[in-house]
C-alpha positions, 0 to 999 in steps of 0.5 A, spaced: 524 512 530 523 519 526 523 520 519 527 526 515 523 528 509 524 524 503 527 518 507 523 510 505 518 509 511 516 502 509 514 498 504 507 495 503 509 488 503 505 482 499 505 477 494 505 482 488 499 479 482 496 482 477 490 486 477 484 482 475 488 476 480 488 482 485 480 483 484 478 476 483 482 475 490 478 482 492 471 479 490 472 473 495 472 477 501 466 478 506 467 483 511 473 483 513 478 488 511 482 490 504 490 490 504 490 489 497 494 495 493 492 496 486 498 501 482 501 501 476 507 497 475 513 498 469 510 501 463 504 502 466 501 495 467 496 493 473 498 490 478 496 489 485 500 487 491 496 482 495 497 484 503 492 479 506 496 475 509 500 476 515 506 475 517 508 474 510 511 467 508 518 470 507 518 475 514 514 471 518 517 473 525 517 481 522 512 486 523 510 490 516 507 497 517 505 499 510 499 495 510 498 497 518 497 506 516 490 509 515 488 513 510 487 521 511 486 526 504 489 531 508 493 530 513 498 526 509 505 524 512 507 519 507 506 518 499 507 512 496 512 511 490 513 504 485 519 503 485 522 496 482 528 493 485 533 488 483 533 481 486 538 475 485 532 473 482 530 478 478 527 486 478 520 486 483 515 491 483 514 493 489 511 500 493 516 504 498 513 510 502 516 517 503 516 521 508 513 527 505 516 531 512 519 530 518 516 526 522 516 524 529 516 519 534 509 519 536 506 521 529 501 517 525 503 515 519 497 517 514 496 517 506 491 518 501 488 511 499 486 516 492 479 512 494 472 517 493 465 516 494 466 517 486 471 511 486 469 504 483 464 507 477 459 510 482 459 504 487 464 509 492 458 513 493 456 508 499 462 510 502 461 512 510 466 517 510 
């Protein structure tokens, strides 16, 4: 599928929880991967989007793609956006991705995680890359 630029890719697709659920969670992984979205909510509250499991309860016969991107500082082709969206149950918060160009079918889809080796009071500078 190709993307115009602007158009929603994606959304990154999880249990939306607060930060210190999301970095009580972080803790309690052991060498495996993150997905977990840190970002500020309405208001600028904390909240994190948990993406750790897959398939999620509410799509389980669908492939979600947010939590599936790499990160690039430089070569971004999306960026995400808070966005709150309206449910019968009530406004979510929630992350969509744009498109920052056009982008093609084979094109990988990159965003900047916004972590550096400055990241997490100094502890980022472990950091391989």
């Amino acid at each position: 599928m190709e993307f115009k630029r602007n158009q929603v890719v994606c959304d990154y697709h999880g249990e939306v929880v607060s930060k210190q659920e999301g970095e009580r969670r972080l803790e309690t992984l052991t060498g495996e991967p993150s997905y977990l979205f840190f970002f500020k909510g309405k208001g600028g509250k904390p909240l994190c989007i948990d993406a750790q499991k897959f398939p999620c309860d509410c799509h389980p016969d669908q492939e979600t793609y947010g939590r599936r991107m790499n990160h690039s500082c430089s070569k971004n082709s999306v960026r995400p956006q808070r966005v709150s969206l309206k449910f019968l149950d009530g406004p979510r918060e929630c992350v969509l991705f744009f498109a920052l160009q056009d982008i093609a079918v084979s094109e990988e889809l990159l965003w900047d995680y916004g972590v550096r080796r400055t990241s997490f009071q100094g502890e980022g500078w472990d950091l391989s890359w």
